[in-house]
NUMIMI-406114 format. One record per residue (C-alpha): residue number from 1; residue in one letter; chain; x negated, z negated, y negated. Coordinates in Angstrom, 2 decimals, decimal comma. Example, Ala and Ser with C-alpha at 12.3 -4.5 7.8 and 13.67 -1.06 7.14 Angstrom:
<nodes>
[node 1 "A" "A" [-12,30 -7,80 4,50]]
[node 2 "S" "A" [-13,67 -7,14 1,06]]
</nodes>
This chain:
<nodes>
[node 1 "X" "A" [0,00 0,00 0,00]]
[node 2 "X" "A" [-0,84 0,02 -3,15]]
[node 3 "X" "A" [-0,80 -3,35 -5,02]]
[node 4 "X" "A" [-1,33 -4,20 -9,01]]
[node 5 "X" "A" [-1,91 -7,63 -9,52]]
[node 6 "X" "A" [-1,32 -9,43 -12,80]]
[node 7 "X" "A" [-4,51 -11,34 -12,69]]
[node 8 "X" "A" [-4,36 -14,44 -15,02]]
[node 9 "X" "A" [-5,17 -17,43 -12,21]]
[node 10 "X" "A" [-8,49 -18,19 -11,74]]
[node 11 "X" "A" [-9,73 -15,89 -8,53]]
[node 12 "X" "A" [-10,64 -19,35 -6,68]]
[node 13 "X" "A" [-7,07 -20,90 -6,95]]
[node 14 "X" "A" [-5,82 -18,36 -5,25]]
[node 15 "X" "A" [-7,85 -16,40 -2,87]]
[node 16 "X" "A" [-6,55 -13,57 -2,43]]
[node 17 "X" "A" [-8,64 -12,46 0,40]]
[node 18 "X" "A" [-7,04 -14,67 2,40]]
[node 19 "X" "A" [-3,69 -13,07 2,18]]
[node 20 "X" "A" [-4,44 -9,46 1,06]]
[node 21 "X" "A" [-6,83 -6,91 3,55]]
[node 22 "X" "A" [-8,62 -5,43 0,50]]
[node 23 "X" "A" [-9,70 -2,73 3,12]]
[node 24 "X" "A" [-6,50 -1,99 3,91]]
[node 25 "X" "A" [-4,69 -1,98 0,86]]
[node 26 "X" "A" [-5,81 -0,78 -2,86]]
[node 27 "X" "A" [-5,60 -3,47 -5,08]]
[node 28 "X" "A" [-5,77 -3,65 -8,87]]
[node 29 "X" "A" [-6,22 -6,38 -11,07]]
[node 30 "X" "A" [-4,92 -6,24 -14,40]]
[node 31 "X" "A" [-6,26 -9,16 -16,69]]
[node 32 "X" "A" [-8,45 -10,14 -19,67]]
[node 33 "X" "A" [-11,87 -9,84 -19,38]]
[node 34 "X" "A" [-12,12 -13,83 -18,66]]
[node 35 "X" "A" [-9,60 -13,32 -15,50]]
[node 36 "X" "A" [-11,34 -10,78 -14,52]]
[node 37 "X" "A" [-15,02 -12,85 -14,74]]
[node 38 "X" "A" [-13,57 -14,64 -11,97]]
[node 39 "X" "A" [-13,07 -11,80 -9,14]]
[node 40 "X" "A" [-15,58 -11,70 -6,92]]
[node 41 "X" "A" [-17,78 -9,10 -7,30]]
[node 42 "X" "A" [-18,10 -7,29 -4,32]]
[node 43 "X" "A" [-14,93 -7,29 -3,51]]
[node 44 "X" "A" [-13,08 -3,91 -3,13]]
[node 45 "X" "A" [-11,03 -3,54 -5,77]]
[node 46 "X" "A" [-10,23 -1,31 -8,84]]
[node 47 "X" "A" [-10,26 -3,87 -12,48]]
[node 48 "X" "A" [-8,34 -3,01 -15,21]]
[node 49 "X" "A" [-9,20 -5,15 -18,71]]
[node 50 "X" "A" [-6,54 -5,57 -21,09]]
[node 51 "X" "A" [-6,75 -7,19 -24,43]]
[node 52 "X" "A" [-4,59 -9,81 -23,76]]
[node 53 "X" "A" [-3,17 -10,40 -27,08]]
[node 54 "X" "A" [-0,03 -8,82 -25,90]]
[node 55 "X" "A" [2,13 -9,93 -23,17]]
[node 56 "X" "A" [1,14 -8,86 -19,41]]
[node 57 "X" "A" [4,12 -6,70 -19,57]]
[node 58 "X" "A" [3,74 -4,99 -22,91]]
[node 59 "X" "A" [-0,09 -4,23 -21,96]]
[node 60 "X" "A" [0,60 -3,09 -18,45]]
[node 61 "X" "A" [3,15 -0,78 -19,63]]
[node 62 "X" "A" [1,26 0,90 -22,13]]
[node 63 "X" "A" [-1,74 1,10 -20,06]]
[node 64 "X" "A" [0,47 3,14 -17,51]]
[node 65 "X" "A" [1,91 5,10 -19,77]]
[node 66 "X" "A" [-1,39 6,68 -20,39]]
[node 67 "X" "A" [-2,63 6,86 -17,06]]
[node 68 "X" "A" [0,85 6,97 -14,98]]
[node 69 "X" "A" [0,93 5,85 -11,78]]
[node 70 "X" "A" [3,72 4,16 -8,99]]
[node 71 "X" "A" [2,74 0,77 -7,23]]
[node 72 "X" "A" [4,02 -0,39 -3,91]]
[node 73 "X" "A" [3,76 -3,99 -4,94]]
[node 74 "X" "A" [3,57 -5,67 -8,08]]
[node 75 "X" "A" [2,91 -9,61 -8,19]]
[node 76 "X" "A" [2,02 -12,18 -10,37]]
[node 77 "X" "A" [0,87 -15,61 -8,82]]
[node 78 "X" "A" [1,05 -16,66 -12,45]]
[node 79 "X" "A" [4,03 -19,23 -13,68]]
[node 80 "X" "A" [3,36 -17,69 -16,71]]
[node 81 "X" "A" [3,48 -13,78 -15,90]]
[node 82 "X" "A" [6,10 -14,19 -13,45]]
[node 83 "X" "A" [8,96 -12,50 -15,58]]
[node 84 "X" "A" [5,95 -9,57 -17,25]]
[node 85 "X" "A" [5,89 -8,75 -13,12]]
[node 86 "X" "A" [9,89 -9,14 -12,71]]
[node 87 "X" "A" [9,66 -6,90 -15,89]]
[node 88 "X" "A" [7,28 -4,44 -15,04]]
[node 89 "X" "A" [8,67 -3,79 -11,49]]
[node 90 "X" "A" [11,93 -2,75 -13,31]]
[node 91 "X" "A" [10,27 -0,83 -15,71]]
[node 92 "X" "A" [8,49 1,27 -12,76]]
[node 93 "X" "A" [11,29 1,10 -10,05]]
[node 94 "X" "A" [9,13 -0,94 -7,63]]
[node 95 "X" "A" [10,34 -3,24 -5,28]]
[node 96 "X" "A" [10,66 -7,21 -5,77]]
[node 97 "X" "A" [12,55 -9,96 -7,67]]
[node 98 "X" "A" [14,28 -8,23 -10,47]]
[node 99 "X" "A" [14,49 -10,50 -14,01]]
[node 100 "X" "A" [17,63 -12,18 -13,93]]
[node 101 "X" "A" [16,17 -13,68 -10,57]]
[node 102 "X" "A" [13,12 -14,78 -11,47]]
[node 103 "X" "A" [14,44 -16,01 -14,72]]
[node 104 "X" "A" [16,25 -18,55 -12,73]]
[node 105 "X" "A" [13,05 -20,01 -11,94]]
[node 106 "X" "A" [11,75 -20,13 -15,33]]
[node 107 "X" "A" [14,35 -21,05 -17,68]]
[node 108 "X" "A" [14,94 -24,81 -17,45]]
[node 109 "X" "A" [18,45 -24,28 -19,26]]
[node 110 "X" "A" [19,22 -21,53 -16,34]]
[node 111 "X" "A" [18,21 -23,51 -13,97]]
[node 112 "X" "A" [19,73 -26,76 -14,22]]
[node 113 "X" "A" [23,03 -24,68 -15,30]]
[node 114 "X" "A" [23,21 -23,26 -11,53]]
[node 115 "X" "A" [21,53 -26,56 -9,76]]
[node 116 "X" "A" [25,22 -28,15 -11,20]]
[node 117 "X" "A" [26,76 -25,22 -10,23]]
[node 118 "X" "A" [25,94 -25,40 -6,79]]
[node 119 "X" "A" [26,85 -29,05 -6,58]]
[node 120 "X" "A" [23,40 -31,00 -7,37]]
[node 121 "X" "A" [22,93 -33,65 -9,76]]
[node 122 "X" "A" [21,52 -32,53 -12,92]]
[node 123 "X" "A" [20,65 -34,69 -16,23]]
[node 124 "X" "A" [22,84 -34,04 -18,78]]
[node 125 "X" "A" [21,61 -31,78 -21,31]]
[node 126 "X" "A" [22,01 -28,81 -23,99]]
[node 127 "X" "A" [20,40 -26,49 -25,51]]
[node 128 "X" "A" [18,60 -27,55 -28,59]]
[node 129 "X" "A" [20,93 -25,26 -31,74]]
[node 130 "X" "A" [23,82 -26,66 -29,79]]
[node 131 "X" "A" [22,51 -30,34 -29,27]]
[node 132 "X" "A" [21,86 -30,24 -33,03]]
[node 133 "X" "A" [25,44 -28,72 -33,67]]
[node 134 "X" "A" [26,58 -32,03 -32,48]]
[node 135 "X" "A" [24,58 -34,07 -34,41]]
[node 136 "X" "A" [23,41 -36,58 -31,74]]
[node 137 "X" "A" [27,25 -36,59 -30,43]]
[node 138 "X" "A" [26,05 -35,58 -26,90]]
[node 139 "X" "A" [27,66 -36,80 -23,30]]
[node 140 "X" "A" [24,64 -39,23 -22,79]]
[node 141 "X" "A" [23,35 -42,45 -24,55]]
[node 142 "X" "A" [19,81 -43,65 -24,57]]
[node 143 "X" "A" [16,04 -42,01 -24,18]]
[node 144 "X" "A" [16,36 -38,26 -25,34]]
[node 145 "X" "A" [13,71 -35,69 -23,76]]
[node 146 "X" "A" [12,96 -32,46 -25,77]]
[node 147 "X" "A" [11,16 -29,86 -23,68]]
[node 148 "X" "A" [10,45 -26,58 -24,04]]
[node 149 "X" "A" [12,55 -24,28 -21,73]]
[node 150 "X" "A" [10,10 -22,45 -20,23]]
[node 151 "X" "A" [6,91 -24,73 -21,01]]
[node 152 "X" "A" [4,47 -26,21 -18,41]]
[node 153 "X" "A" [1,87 -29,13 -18,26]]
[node 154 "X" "A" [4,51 -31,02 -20,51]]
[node 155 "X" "A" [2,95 -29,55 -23,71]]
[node 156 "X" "A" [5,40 -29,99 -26,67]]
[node 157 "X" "A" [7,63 -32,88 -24,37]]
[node 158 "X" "A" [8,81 -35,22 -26,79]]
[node 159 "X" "A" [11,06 -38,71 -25,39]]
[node 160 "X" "A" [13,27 -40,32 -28,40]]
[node 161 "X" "A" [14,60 -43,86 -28,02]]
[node 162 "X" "A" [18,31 -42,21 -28,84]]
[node 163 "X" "A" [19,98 -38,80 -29,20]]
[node 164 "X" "A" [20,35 -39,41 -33,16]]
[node 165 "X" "A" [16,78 -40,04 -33,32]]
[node 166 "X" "A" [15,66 -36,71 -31,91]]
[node 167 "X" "A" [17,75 -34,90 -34,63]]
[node 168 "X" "A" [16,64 -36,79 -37,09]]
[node 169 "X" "A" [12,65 -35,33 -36,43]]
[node 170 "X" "A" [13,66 -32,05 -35,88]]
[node 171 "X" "A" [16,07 -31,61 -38,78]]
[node 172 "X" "A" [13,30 -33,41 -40,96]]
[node 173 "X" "A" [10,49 -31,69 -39,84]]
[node 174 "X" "A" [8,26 -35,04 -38,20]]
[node 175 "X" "A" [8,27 -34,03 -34,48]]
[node 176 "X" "A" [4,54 -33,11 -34,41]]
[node 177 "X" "A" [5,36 -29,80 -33,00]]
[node 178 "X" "A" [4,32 -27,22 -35,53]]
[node 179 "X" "A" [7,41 -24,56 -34,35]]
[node 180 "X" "A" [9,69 -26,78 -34,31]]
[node 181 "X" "A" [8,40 -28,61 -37,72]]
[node 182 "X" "A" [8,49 -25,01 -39,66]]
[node 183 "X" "A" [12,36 -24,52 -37,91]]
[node 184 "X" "A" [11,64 -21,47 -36,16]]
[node 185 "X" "A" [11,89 -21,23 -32,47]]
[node 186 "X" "A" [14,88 -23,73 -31,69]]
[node 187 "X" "A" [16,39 -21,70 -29,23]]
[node 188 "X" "A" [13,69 -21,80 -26,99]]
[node 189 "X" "A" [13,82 -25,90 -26,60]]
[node 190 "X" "A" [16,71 -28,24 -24,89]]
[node 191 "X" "A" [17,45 -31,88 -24,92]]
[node 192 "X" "A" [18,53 -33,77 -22,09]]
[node 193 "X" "A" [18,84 -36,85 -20,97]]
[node 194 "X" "A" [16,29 -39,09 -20,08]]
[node 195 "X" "A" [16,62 -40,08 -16,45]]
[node 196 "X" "A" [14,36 -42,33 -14,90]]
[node 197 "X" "A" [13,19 -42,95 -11,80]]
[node 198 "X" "A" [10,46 -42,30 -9,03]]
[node 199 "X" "A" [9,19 -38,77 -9,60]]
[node 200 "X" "A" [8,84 -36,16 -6,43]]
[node 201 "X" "A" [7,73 -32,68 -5,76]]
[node 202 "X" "A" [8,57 -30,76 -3,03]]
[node 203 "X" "A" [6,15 -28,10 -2,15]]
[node 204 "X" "A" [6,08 -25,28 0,47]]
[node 205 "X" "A" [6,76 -21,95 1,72]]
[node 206 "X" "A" [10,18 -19,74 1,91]]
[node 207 "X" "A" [11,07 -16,41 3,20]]
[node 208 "X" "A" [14,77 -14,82 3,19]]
[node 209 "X" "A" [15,82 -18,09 2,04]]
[node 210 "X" "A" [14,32 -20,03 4,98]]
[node 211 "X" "A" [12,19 -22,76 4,60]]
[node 212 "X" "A" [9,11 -22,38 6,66]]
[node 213 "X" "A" [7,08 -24,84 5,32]]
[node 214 "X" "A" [8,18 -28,39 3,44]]
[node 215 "X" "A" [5,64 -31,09 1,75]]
[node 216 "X" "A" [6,80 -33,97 -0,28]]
[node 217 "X" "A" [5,33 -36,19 -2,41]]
[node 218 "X" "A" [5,76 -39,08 -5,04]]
[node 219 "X" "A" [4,20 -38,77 -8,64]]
[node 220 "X" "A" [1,51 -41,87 -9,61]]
[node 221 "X" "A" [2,03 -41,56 -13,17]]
[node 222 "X" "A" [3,97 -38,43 -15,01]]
[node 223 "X" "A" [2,72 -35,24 -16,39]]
[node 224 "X" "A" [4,00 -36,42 -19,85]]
[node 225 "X" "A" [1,95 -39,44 -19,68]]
[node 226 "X" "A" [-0,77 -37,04 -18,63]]
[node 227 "X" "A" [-0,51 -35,09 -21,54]]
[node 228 "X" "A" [-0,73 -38,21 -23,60]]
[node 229 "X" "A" [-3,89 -39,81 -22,08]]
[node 230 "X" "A" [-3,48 -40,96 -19,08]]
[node 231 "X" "A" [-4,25 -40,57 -15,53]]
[node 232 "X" "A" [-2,18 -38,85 -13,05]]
[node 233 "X" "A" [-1,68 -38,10 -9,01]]
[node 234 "X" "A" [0,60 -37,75 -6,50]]
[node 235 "X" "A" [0,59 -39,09 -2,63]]
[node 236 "X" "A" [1,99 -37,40 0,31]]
[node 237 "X" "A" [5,46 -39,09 1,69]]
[node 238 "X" "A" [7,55 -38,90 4,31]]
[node 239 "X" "A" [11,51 -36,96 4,46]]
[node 240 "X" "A" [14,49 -36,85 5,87]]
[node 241 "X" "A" [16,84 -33,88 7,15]]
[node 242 "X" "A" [19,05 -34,16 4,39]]
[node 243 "X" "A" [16,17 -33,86 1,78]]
[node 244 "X" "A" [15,10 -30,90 3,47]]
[node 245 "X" "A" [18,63 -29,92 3,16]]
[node 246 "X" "A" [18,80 -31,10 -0,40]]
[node 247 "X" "A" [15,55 -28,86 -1,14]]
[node 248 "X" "A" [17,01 -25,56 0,58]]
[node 249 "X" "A" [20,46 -26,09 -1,48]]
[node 250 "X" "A" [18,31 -26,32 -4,48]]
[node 251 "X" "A" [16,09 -23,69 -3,88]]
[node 252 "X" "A" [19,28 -21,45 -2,91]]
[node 253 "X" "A" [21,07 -22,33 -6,39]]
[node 254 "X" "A" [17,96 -20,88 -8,54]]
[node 255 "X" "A" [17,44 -17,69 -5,67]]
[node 256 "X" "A" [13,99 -18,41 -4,86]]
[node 257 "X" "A" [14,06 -16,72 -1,38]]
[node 258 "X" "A" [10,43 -15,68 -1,23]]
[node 259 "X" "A" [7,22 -17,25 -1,76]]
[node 260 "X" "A" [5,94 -20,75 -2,89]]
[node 261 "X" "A" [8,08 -23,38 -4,59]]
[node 262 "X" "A" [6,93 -26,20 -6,43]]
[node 263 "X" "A" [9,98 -28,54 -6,82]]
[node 264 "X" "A" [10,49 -31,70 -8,86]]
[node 265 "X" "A" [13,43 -34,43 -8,62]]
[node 266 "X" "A" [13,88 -37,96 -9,67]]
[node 267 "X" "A" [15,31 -40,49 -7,21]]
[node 268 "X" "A" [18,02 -42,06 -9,39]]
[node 269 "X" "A" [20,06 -44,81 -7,87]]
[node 270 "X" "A" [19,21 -43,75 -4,37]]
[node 271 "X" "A" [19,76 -40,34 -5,14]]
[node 272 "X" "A" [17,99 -37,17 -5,34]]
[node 273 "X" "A" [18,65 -35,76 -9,46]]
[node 274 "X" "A" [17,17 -31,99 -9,77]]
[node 275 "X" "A" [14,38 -31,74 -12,97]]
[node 276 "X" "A" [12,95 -28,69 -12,29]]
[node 277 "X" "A" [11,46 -25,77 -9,90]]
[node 278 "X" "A" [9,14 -22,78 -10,05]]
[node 279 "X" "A" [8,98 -20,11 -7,72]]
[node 280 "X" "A" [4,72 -20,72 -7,63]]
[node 281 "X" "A" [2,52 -22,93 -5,87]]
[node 282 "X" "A" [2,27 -26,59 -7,63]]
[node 283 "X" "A" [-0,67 -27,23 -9,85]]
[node 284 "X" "A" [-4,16 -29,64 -9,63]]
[node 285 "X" "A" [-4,64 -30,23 -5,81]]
[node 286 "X" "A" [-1,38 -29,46 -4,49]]
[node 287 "X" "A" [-2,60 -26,30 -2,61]]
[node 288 "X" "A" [-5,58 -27,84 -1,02]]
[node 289 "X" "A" [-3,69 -31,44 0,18]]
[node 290 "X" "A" [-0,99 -29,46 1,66]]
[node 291 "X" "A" [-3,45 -27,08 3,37]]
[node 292 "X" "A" [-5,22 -30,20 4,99]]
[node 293 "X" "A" [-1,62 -31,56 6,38]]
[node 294 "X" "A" [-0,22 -28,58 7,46]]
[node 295 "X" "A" [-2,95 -26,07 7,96]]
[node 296 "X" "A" [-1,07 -23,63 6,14]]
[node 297 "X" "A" [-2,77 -21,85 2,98]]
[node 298 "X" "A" [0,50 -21,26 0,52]]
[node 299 "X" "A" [-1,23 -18,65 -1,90]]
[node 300 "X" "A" [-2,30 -16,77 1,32]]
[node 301 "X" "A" [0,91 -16,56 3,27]]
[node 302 "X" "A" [2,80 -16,26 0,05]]
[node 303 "X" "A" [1,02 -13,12 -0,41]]
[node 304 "X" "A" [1,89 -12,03 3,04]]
[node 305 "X" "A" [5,28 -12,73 1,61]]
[node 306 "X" "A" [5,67 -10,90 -1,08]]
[node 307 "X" "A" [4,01 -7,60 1,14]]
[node 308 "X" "A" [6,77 -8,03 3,12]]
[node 309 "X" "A" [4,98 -9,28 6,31]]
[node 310 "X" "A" [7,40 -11,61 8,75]]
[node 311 "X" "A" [5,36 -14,80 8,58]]
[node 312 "X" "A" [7,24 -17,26 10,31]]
[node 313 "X" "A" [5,91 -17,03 14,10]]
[node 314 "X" "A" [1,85 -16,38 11,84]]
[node 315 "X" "A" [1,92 -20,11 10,78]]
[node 316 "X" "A" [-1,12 -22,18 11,88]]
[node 317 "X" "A" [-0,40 -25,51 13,89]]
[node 318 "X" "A" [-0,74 -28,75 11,20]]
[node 319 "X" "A" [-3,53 -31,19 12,63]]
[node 320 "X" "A" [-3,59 -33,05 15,38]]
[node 321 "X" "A" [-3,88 -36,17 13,65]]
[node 322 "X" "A" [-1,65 -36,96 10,71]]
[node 323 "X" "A" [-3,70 -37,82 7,61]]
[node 324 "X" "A" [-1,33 -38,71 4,13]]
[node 325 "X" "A" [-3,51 -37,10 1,24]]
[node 326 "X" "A" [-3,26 -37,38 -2,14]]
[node 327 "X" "A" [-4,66 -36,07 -4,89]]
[node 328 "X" "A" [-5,90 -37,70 -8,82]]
[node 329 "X" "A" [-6,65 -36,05 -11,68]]
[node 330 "X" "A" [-8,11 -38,36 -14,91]]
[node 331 "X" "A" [-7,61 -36,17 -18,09]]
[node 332 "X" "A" [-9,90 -35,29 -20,97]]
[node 333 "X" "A" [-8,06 -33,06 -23,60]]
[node 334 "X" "A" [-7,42 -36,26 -25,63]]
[node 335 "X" "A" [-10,75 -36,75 -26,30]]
[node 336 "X" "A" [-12,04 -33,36 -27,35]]
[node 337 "X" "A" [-14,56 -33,15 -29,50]]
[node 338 "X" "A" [-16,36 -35,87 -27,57]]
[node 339 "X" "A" [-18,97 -35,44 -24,47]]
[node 340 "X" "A" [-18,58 -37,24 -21,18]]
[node 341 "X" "A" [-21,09 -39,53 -20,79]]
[node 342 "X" "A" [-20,27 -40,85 -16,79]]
[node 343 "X" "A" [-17,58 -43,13 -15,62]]
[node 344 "X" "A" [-17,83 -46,68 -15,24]]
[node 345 "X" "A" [-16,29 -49,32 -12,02]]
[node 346 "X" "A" [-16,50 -46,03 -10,18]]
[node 347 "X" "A" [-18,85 -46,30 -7,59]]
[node 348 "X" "A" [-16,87 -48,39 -5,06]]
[node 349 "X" "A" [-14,44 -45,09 -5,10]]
[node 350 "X" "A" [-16,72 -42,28 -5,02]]
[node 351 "X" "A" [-18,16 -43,69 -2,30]]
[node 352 "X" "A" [-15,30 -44,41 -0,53]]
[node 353 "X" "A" [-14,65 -43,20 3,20]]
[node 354 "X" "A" [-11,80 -41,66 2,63]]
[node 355 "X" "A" [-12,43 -39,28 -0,64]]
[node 356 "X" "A" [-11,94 -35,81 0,65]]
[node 357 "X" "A" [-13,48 -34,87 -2,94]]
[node 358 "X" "A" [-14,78 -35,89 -6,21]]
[node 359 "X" "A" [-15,29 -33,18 -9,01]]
[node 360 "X" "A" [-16,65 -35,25 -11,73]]
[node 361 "X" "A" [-18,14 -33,87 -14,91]]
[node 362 "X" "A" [-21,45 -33,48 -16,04]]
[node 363 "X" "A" [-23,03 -36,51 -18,38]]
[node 364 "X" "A" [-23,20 -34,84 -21,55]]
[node 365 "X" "A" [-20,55 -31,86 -20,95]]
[node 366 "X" "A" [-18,37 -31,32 -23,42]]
[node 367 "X" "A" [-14,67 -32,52 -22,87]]
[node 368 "X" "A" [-11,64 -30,14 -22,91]]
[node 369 "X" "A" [-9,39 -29,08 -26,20]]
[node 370 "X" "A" [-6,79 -28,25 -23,68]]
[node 371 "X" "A" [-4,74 -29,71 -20,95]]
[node 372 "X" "A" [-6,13 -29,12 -17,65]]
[node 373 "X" "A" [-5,93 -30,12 -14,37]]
[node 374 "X" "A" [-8,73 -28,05 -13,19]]
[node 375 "X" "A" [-12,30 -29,71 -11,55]]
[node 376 "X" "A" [-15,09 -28,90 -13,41]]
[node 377 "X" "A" [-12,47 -29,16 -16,74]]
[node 378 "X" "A" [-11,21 -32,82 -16,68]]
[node 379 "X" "A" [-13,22 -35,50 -16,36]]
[node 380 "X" "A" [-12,38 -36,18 -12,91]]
[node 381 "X" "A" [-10,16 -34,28 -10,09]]
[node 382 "X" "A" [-10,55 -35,39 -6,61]]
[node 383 "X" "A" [-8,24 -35,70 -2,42]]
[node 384 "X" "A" [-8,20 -38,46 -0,51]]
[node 385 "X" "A" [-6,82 -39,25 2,79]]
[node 386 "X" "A" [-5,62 -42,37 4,50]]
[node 387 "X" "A" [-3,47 -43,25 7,54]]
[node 388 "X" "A" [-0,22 -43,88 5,55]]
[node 389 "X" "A" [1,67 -42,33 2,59]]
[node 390 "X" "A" [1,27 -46,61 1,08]]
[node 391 "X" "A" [-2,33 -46,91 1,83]]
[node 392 "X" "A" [-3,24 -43,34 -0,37]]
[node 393 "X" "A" [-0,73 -44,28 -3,24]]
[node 394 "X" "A" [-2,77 -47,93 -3,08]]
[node 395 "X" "A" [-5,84 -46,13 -3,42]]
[node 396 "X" "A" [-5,10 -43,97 -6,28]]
[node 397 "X" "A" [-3,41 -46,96 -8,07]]
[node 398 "X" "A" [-6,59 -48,80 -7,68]]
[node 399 "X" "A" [-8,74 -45,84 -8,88]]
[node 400 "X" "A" [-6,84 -45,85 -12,20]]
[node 401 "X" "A" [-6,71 -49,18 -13,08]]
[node 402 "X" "A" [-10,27 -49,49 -12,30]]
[node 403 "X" "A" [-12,25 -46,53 -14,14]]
[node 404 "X" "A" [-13,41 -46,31 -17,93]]
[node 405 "X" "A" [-14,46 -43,16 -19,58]]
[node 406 "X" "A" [-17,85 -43,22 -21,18]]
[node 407 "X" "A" [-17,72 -40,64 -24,42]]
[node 408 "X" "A" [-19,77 -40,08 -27,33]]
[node 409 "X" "A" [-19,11 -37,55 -30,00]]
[node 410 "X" "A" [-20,37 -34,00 -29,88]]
[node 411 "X" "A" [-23,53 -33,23 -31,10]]
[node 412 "X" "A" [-22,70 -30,12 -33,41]]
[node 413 "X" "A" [-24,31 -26,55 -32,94]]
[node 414 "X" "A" [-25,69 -25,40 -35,79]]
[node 415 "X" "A" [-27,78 -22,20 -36,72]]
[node 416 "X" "A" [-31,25 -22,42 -36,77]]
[node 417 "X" "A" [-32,87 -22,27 -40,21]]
[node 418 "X" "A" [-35,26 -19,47 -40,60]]
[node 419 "X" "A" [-38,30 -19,75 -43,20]]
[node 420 "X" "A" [-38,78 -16,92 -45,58]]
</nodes>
């Protein structure tokens, strides 16, 4: 076949050896230069740079218009390019989710608007012209989210003690979030209610609407907090029937048939409440610790997929002996413009029989001016294993409570001075 790739993710997150016979099949990569820096390179393959200050779409298509050409396949393992592929498979007549699928699993309005529909609980929300239409008069008391709708990492997530609170920053311009601040963009944010709760995703596998392969897990920490400062993980739990039910009703509502899914829920009074789902593999180490309990690599077989290969009697055998991973992350964005200068009350961890892996920074590397959950980014991203799902949360719990971050500020670059 041939196969056009929307390149974007990091080569290394994704692998796409593993899923795709680059002998076989011709493959091109569309992406920026920097994606691009990341293919390996000898493998066979045709790259295609774009300038990226376009969408993926808007590049793609004018790129093909002056060098035409039909594609068997077009995929993006991108959250964020997943509607330029839906998109440009229209655009070109190619096969694969059209864009009022994969909007489904993009949209957080959309989404939550056919999870109720199809019988799950939802938080109670609106759309953010309408939620400030009713001037804090909304069906819910209490802690007010704003999020954007199709945002990720929690960038832009803003909690309010009450609904009239959150209208009063937006409508006077103190939110902190520079859009919203100027008034422009509105429709592309919603309020809802803040539930709260334990915090799980559901990862796996899904093919015609079948779930072929289920993980789930419990949050230590939230992204939000994450995005404000603070360390986050997740642990590896066990489920029931009905939450596998639960996931395949939820993953039905939104039409994610094929592919990954990285699901997230709040357990609410004893019950499951839907927050949110994308039709992609989860983020940080979600790939690798479900890899190590089930044996099954969801980038590669999500490729397979998307080919349109039957994968379901292909799946490897999990290990013999059940292991409960988790994985930790300890951010750094909030500190840019500092260096990392080593972590201290860490050695008892790193050390620790049953770390799977430790990607600590440098001393003296430069900390991020982004959110990240990538190693070799944050200060620290690391696995670990133990013999129950209560043991690995321990652990991580532990870990954060115990570690302090050793910064000092940058030394700045400057020119050298050059004697006349």
């Amino acid at each position: 076949m041939k196969i056009l790739i929307l390149h974007r993710v990091p080569y290394f997150k994704i692998e796409y050896h593993r899923g795709i016979s680059h002998d076989r099949h011709e493959v091109t990569y569309l992406g920026t230069d920097r994606a691009l820096a990341t293919l390996p390179p000898d493998l066979r393959c045709e790259r295609v740079s774009r300038p990226g200050v376009r969408s993926a779409f808007e590049e793609a298509r004018d790129w093909l218009a002056e060098r035409p050409r039909n594609f068997d396949r077009i995929i993006s393992m991108s959250e964020y390019e997943l509607l330029d592929a839906a998109r440009l498979r229209e655009h070109l007549g190619a096969p694969g989710a059209p864009v009022d699928q994969v909007a489904l699993a993009r949209d957080k309005v959309l989404m939550k608007q056919a999870a109720e529909k199809a019988g799950l609980r939802v938080p109670r929300f609106l759309p953010l012209p309408r939620f400030l239409e009713l001037d804090g008069r909304v069906p819910w008391y209490g802690r007010t989210v704003l999020k954007p709708h199709r945002g990720a990492s929690s960038e832009d997530v803003l909690v309010f003690d009450t609904p009239r609170q959150a209208v009063a920053a937006i409508t006077e311009g103190r939110t902190g979030v520079a859009r919203l601040d100027a008034g422009s963009d509105l429709e592309d944010f919603e309020a809802e209610w803040f539930v709260s709760g334990p915090i799980r995703h559901f990862d796996g596998l899904v093919q015609g609407g079948e779930v072929l392969i289920l993980s789930a897990s419990e949050y230590v920490g939230t992204c939000l907090q994450y995005a404000q400062g603070l360390p986050m993980g997740s642990f590896q739990i066990r489920f029931s029937e009905e939450t596998r039910d639960w996931v395949s009703r939820a993953l039905a509502a939104v039409r994610i048939e094929d592919g990954s899914f990285h699901l997230e829920a709040i357990v609410h009074e004893g019950e499951l409440v839907f927050l949110e789902v994308g039709n992609r593999v989860g983020g940080a180490d979600v790939v690798a610790t479900v890899e190590l309990a089930t044996g099954v690599h969801l980038p590669s077989y999500e490729l397979r997929v998307l080919l349109g290969e039957p994968v379901a009697g292909t799946l490897p055998k999990p290990p013999a002996e059940r292991r409960w991973y988790g994985w930790f992350v300890h951010p750094g964005h909030h500190l840019a413009g500092r260096e990392f200068q080593g972590l201290d009350r860490a050695v008892a961890f790193r050390t620790s029989p049953r770390v799977v892996a430790w990607n600590e920074l440098p001393s003296g590397a430069p900390l991020p001016d982004h959110i990240t959950y990538q190693a070799g980014e944050t200060v620290l991203a690391g696995i670990v294993a133990s013999d129950s799902p209560e043991d690995t949360r321990e652990w991580i719990v532990d870990l954060f409570g115990s570690l302090l971050v050793r910064t000092r500020p940058a030394v700045p670059t400057t020119p050298e001075q050059v004697l006349a």
